[in-house]
C-alpha positions in Angstrom: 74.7 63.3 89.2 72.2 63.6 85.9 73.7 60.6 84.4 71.1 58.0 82.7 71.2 54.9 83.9 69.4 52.9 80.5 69.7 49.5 79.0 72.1 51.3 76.6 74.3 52.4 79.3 74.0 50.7 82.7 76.5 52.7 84.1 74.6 55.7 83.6 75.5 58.6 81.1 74.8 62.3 81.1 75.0 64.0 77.7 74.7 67.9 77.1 71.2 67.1 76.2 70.2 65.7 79.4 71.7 69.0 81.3 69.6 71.3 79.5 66.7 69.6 79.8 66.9 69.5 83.6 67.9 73.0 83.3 65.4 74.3 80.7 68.6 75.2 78.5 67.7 75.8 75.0 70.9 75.8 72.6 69.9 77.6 69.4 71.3 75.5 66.1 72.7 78.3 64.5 74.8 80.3 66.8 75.1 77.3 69.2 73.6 80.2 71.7 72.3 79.1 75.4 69.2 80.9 77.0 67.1 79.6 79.6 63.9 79.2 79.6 62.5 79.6 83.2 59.7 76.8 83.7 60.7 74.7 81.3 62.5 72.7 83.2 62.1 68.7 83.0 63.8 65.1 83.1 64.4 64.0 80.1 62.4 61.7 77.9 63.7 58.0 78.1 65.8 58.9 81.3 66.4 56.6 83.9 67.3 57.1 87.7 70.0 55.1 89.2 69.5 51.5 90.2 68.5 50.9 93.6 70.6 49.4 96.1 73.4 49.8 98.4 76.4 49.4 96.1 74.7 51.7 93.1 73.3 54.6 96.1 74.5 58.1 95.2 76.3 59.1 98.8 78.7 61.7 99.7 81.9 59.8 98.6 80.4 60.0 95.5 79.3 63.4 95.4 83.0 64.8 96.5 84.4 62.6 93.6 81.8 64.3 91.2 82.2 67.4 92.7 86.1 67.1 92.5 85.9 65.5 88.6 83.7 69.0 88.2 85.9 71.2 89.5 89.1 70.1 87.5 87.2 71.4 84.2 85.7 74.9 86.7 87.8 75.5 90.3 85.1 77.9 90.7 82.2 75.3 91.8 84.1 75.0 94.7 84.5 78.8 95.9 82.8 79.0 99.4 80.6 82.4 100.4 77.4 83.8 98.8 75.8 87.1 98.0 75.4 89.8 100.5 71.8 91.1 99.6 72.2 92.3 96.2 72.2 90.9 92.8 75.6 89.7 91.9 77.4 90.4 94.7 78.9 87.2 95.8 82.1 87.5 98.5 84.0 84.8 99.0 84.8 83.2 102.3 88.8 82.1 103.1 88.8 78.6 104.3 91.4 78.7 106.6 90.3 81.5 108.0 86.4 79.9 108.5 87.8 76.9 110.1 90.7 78.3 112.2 93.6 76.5 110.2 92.3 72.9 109.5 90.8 73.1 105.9 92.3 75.2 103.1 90.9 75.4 99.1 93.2 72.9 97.8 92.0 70.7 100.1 88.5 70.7 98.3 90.3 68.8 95.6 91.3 65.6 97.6 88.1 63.5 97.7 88.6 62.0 101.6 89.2 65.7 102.4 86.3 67.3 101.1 83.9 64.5 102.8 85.6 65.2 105.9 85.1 69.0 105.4 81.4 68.5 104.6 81.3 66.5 107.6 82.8 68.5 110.6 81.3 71.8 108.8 77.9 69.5 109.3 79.4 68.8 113.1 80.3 72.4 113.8 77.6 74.4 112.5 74.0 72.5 112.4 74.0 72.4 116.1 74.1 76.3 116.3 71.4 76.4 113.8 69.4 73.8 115.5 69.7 75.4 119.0 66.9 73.8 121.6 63.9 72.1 121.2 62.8 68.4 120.9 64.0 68.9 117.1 67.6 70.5 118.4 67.7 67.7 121.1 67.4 65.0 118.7 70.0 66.0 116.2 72.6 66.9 118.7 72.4 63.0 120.1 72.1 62.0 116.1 75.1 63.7 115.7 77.3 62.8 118.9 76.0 58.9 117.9 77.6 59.8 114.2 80.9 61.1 115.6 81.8 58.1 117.8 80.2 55.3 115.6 80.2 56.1 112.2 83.2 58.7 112.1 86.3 56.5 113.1 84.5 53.7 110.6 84.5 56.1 107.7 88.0 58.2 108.4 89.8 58.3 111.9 92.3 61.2 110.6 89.3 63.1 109.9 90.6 66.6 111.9 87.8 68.4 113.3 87.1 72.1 113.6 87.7 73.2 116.9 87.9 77.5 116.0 85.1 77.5 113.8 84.8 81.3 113.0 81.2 82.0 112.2 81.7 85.8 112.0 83.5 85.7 109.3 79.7 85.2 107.7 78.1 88.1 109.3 78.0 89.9 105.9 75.8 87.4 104.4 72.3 88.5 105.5 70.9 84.8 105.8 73.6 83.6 107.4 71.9 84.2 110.7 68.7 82.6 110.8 67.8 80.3 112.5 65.7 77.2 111.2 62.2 77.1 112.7 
């Protein structure tokens, strides 16, 4: 996702140095200790973004590969739920439960099957959040023109959510609002 796209490397490259600069991580040469230092944050000198273009876009089939490369080195990336109004107090959500049956953990790992989680999660929950309006209007038709156009081009065994179990998020205090 940081990866430098130079003359050196045209297929880009993303170093431990290029992280921390992005992240304002400063590694101390002695201990090899990591502390951030909030504001610092930058892109690296010398980097360059990805070529422009169809082929060379950054899109969600590569994003679930990256994000399923990541997780092989830390399954934790992938854990699904978020704090419930105090510091460190992250609960996790079960998957199967969330999405009535359909999607489970493991199935984070398989590339096709996180896109088509990212998707119908996308299908299932933005139009509750989105609820009326011009704005709400619009993105329910952009979505129903998604489904039944680009959907069965992109994955036709994509299985839907059809018990999507929003409660389950009740204990996450922003979990409820709705967008303005």
């Amino acid at each position: 996702m940081f990866a430098n796209f130079s003359r050196e490397w045209p297929e880009g490259r993303v170093t431990k140095e290029i992280l921390q600069s992005f992240f304002a991580v400063h590694e101390d040469p002695h201990t090899g200790a990591l502390t951030h230092r909030r504001g610092h944050e930058r892109i690296p000198s010398h980097w360059h973004r990805r070529p422009q273009g169809l082929l060379s876009e950054y899109g969600t089939a590569a994003f679930a590969a990256d994000l399923v490369r990541m997780a092989s080195y830390n399954p934790a990336i992938l854990k699904i739920g978020g704090n419930t109004g105090e510091v460190d107090s992250f609960a996790g959500v079960d998957l199967g439960s969330l999405t009535g049956g359909i999607y489970n953990s493991l199935d984070l790992l398989d590339p096709d099957k996180l896109v088509c989680y990212l998707f119908r999660t996308l299908l299932a929950v933005v139009p509750d959040i989105l609820q009326g309006g011009l704005i709400g209007g619009l993105l329910n038709f952009a979505l129903n023109l998604l489904t039944t156009t680009l959907l069965p081009l992109f994955d036709p065994t994509c299985p839907g959510i059809q018990n999507w179990n929003g409660y389950m998020l009740e204990k996450f205090p922003g979990a409820g609002n709705k967008a303005v």
